[in-house]
C-alpha positions in Angstrom: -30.6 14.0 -13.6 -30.8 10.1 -13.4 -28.1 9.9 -11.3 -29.0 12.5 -8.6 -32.5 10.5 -8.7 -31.2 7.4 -7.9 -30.3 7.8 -4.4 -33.5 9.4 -3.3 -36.0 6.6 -5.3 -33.5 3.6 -3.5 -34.0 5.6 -0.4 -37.7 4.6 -0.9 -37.1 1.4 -2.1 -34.7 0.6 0.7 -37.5 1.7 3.5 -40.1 0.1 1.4 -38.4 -3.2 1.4 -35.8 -3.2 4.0 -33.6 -5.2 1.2 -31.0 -3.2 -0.4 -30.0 -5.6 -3.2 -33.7 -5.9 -4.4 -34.1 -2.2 -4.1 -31.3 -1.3 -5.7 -31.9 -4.2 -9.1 -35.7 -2.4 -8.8 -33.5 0.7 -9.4 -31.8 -0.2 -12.2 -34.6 -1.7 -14.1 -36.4 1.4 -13.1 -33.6 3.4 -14.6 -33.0 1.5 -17.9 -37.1 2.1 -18.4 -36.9 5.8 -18.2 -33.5 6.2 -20.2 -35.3 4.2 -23.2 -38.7 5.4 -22.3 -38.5 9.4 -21.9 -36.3 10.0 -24.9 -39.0 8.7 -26.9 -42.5 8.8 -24.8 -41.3 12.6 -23.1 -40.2 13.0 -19.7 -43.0 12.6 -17.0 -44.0 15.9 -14.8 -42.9 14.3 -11.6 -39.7 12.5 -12.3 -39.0 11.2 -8.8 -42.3 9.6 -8.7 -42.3 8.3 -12.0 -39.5 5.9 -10.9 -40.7 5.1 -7.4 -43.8 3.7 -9.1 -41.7 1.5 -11.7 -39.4 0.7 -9.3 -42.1 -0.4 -7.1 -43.5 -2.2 -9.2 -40.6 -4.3 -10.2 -40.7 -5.3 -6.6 -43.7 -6.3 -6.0 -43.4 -8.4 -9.2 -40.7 -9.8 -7.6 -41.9 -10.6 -4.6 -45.2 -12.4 -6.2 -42.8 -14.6 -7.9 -43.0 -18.6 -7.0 -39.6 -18.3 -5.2 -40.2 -15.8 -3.3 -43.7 -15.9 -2.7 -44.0 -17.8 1.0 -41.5 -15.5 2.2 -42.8 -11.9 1.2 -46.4 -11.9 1.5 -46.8 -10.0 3.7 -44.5 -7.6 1.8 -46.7 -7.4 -1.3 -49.2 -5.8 1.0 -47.0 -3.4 2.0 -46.0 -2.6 -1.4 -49.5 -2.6 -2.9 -49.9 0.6 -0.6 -47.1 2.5 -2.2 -48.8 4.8 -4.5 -47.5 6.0 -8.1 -47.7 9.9 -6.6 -45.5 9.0 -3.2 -43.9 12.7 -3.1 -39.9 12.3 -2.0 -39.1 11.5 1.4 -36.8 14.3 2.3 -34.9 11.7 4.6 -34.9 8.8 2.5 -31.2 9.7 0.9 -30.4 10.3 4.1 -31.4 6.8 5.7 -29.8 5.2 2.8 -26.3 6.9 3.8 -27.1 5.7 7.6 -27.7 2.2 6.3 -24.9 1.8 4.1 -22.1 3.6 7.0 -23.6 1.1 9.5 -21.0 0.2 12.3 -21.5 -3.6 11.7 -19.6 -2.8 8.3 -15.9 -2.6 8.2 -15.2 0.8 6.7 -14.0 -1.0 3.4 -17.1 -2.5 2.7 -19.0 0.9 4.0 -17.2 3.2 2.1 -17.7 0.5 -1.0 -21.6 0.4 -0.3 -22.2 4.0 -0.6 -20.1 4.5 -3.8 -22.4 2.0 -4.6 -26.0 2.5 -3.6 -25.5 6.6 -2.7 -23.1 7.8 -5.0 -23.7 5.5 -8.2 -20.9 4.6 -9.2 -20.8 0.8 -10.8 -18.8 -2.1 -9.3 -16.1 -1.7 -12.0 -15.8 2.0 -11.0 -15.2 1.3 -7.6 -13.0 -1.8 -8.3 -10.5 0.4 -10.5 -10.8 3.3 -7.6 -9.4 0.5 -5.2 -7.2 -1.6 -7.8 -8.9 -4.2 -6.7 -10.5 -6.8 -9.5 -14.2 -6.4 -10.3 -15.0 -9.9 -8.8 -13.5 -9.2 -5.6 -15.2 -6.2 -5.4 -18.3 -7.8 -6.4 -17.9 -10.2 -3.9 -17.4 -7.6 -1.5 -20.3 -5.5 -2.1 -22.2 -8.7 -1.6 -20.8 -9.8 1.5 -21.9 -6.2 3.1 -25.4 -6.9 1.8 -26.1 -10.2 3.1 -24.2 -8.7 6.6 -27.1 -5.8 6.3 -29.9 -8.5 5.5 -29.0 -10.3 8.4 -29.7 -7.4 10.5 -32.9 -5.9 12.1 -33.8 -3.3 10.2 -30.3 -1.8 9.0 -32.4 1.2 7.1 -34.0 3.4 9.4 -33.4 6.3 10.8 -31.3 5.8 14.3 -33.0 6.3 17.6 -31.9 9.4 19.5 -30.1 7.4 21.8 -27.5 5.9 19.1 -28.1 8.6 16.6 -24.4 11.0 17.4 -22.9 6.7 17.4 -24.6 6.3 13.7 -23.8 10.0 12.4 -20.4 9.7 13.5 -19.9 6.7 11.5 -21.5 8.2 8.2 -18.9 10.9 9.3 -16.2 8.8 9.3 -17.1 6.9 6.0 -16.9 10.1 4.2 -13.8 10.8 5.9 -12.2 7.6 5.0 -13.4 8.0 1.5 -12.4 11.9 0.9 -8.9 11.1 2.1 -8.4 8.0 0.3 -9.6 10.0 -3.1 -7.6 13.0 -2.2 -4.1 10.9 -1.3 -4.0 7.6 -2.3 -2.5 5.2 -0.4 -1.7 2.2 -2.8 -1.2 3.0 -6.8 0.7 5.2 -8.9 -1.3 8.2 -9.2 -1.4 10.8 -6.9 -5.0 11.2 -6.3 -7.7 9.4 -7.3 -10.2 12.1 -7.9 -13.5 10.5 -8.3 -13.3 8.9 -4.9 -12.7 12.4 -3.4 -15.6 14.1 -5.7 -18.2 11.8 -4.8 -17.0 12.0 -1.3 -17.4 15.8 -1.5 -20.6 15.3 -2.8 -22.2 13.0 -0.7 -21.0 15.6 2.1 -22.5 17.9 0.5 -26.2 16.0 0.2 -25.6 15.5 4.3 -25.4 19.2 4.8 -28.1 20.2 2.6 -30.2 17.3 4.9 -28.4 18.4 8.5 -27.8 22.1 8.3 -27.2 23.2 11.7 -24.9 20.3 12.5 -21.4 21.7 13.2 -19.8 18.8 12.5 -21.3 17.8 9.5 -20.0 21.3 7.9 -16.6 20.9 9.4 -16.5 17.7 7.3 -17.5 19.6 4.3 -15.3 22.7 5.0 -12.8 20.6 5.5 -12.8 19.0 2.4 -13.9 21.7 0.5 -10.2 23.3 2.1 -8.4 20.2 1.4 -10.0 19.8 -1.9 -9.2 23.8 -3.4 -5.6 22.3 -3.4 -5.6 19.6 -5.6 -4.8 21.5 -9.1 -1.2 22.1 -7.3 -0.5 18.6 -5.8 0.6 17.2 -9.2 3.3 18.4 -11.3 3.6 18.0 -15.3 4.5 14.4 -15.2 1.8 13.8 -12.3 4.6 13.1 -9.7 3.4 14.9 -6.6 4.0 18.0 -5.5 4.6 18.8 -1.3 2.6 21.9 0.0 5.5 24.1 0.4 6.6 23.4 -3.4 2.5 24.1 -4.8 1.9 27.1 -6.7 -1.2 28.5 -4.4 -2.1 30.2 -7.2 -3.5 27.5 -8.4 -5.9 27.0 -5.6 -9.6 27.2 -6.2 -10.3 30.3 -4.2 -13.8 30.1 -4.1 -13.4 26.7 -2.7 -10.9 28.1 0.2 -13.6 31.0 0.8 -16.5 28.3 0.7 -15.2 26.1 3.6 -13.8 29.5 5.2 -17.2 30.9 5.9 -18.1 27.0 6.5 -15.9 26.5 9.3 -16.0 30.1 11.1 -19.6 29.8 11.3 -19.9 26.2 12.6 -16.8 27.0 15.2 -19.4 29.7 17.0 -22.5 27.3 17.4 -21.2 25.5 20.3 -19.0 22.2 21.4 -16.3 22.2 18.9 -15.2 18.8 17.0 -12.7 17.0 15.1 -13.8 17.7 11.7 -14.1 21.6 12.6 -10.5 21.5 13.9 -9.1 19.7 10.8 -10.8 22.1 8.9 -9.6 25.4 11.0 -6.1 23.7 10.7 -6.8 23.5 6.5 -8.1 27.3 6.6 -4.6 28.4 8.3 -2.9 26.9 5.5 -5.1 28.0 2.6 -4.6 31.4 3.8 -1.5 32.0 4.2 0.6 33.2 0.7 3.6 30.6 1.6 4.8 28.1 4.1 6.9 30.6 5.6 4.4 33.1 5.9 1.8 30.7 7.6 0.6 31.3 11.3 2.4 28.7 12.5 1.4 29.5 16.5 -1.8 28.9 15.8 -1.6 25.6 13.9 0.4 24.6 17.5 -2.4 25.4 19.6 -4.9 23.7 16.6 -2.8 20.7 17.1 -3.1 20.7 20.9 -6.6 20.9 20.8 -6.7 18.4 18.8 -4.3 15.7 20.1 -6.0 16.2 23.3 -9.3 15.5 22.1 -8.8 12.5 19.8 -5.5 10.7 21.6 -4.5 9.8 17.8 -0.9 9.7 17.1 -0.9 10.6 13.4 -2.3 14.3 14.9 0.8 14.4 17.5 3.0 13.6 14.3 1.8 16.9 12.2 1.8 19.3 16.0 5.4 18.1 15.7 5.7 19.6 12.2 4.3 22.5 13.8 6.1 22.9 16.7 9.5 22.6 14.8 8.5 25.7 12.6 7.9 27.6 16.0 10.6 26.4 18.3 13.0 25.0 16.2 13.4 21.2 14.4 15.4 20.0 17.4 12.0 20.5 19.5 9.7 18.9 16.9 12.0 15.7 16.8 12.2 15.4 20.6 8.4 15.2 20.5 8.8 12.6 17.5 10.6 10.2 19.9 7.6 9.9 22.2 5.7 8.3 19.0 8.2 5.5 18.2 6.5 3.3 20.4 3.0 4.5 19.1 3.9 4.3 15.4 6.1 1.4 15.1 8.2 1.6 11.9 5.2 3.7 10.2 6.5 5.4 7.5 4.9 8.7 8.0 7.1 9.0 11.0 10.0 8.5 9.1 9.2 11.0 6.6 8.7 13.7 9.0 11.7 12.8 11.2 13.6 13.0 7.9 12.1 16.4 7.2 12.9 17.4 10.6 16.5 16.2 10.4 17.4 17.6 7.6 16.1 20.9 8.8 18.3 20.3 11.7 21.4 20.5 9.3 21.9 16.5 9.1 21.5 15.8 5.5 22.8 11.8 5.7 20.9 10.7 8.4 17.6 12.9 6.8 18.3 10.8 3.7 18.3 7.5 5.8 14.8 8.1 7.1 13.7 9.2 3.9 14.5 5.7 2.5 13.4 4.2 4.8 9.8 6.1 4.7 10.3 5.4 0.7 10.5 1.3 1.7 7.6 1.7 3.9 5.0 3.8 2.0 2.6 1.3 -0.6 1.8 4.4 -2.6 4.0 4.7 -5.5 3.7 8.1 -5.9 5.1 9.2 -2.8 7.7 6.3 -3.0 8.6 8.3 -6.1 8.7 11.8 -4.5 10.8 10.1 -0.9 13.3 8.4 -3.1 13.8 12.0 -5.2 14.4 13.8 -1.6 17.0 10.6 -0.7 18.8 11.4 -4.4 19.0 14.8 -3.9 20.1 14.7 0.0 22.7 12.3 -1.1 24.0 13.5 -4.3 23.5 17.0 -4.2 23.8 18.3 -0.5 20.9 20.1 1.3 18.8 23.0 -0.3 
């Protein structure tokens, strides 16, 4: 219960204060009172308010303190207005999550700040999440602080004329965080699934705040999608499993039928976006019983739409996956070569030009791209699974 608190009372405390480190040590004193104070006193009628008050008032003693006193007068008047009853600012969660996704952020230090302040999660949590030590993320966290504080007014809500700018940052902060949860790109594990929860989450709490925005539930269908799949990434060992190898039994049905009903209805309320193409493209593929039996057309036209619309080379790498499983491997890898000036010795291209290759009936040269896709990749994981395909190719002959 504490924990879905805490996001809504620092949204208050945030607005209240406009400071997020001082809101967010006003939350954790505020939290520590209530876990040794309810167990023992009873838990209060009006939770929410019950910690707004304490946290307030941790400010304001703060702020009346000889250090800070010249500084934040003018603040303790503020503060002294805040009553003990304040009822929960529906968009105070929601300014937070603008705050903390703002574009003067790199998307490191975003996506580290809302772990932090929205989702909860202490600095060692999200130090191990990005194998980082827990002073450099600590140093980190404070860096994106001080680059808030320095700001006018960081926490409000955005004005209508930069608010699709601001929501399409939180957007991509999500994004960012979901994928790096979901496939790791440095480490040894597969997935690293508390980045990916929270990011699921979070999308969630968005939704539940902007209902009718198509976007903001083909982010969460998408994931949701993406997400029903992780039981069969990993094998017994945790050495990771490709899509065509999962057992889809293992999906999470309700999941898959979740961001289905998710995606079909945002698609129908008007100008289609990324996130609701992603997550149409993730709906073909949770639907269909095997790789062979997927609609493979219509992932081609997905792709077109959305290579047109974003211009990013990674999406012209998977329509090439696509178009190879329509019109042949020979087709895909012609439309691979157009990317070698985009994606410059990028592994991913190497991986799916040894895919394609070896589709094509040329095992050697397959296993050469395969190694060097293995050399390129800084997730050990899927250095593992690359070098496996190489061994195999090699040693073995093709499948």
């Amino acid at each position: 219960m504490l924990r879905d608190l805490a996001p809504q009372v620092l949204g208050v405390l945030v607005r209240r204060s406009g400071d997020l480190a001082d809101a967010q040590d006003a939350l954790q004193e505020a939290l520590l009172a209530a876990a040794t104070q309810w167990p023992e006193r009873g838990m209060p009628d009006d939770q929410h308010a019950w910690l707004v008050a304490v946290g307030r008032n941790k400010l304001v003693d703060r702020y009346r303190s000889e250090a800070a006193r010249r500084r934040r007068e003018e603040l303790v008047a503020t503060m002294d207005g805040v009553g003990a009853g304040d009822a929960p600012d529906s968009d105070d969660s929601l300014l937070l999550l603008f705050g903390c996704c703002h574009p003067a952020l790199t998307p490191a230090s975003a996506v580290a700040l809302t772990l932090r302040s929205v989702g909860g999660l202490t600095t060692a949590e999200i130090a191990r999440a990005f194998l980082v030590p827990e002073p450099t993320m600590a140093q980190r966290l404070s860096r994106a602080r001080a680059t808030l504080r320095s700001l006018d007014r960081p926490f409000r809500m955005p004005s209508a004329d930069d608010y699709d700018d601001r929501l399409r940052a939180v957007l991509r902060v999500l994004y960012l965080m979901f994928n790096e949860g979901y496939a790791s790109t440095t480490g040894a594990a597969v997935a690293r699934g508390d980045l990916s929860v929270e990011a699921l989450r979070l999308t969630r709490t968005l939704h539940a705040r902007l209902p009718a925005d198509p976007e903001v539930a083909g982010l969460l269908a998408l994931a949701l999608l993406t997400d029903a799949r992780r039981p069969a990434r990993t094998g017994p060992h945790g050495e990771l499993v490709a899509l065509p190898d999962q057992d889809r039994a293992l999906w999470d049905r309700a999941m898959i039928d979740e961001g289905v009903v998710l995606v079909e209805d945002a698609l129908v309320r008007g100008a289609v976006g990324e996130y609701q193409l992603q997550a149409a493209i993730a709906a073909v593929h949770d639907e269909a019983p095997s790789t062979d039996a997927t609609d493979w057309p219509q992932l081609l036209a997905l792709y077109g739409l959305l290579e047109r619309m974003t211009g990013n080379p990674m999406v012209t790498l998977n329509r090439a996956v696509a178009l190879a499983m329509v019109h042949g491997p020979e087709a895909g890898l012609a439309l691979l070569a157009t990317l070698d000036d985009r994606l410059p010795g990028h592994h991913r291209l190497a991986a799916v030009r040894g895919h394609l290759l070896e589709r094509a009936g040329h095992p050697h040269e397959a296993a050469d791209q395969l190694l060097a896709a293995a050399r390129g990749t800084t997730s050990l994981a899927e250095r593992d699974y690359l070098l496996l395909q190489v061994a195999r190719l090699r040693h073995r002959g093709p499948r």
